[in-house]
C-alpha positions, 0 to 999 in steps of 0.5 A: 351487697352493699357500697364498699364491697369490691367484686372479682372472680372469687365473688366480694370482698372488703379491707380491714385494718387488723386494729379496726371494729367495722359494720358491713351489711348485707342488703337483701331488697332487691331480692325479697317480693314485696312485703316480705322481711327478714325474719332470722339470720345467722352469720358464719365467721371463722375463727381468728376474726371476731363478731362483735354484733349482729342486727337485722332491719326488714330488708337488711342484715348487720354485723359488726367484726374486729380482729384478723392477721395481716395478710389472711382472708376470712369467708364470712356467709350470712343466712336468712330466713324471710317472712315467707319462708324463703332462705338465701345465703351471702357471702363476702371475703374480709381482706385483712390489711394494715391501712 
């Protein structure tokens, strides 16, 4: 993961301001062999939080949400496909608060 993120028992998470547009990335480096890139991603949102934009660089993948009640958690996973034909699957929570 990458700086932000906070760990508990339930895995990662992060804060977000309801009126907030933010970019959170996913930082796959230290578990792709050498040469090996990102080639595919999909992200999973549920509704009630928006993805506003999605990028991925070789080792790294990008989105960009907005929206979310107070109060709610929203489970965000993001799949990938390497140029060796592995797949993994991350995921981090989005805490909506007002800040």
């Amino acid at each position: 993961m990458e700086t932000g993120f906070i760990q508990d028992k339930e895995g990662y998470f992060i804060y977000k301001d309801p009126s907030a547009t933010k970019d959170y990335k996913i930082d796959w480096s230290n578990w792709l062999v050498s040469g090996e890139t990102i080639i595919n991603m999909l992200w999973t949102v549920p509704s009630g939080i928006t993805l506003e934009m999605q990028n991925a660089t070789p080792s790294a993948a990008i989105i960009v949400l907005s929206g979310g009640t107070v109060n709610n958690n929203y489970k965000v996973t993001c799949h990938i496909v390497t140029s060796l034909d592995n797949e993994d699957d991350k995921e981090f929570r989005v805490v909506i608060l007002n800040q």
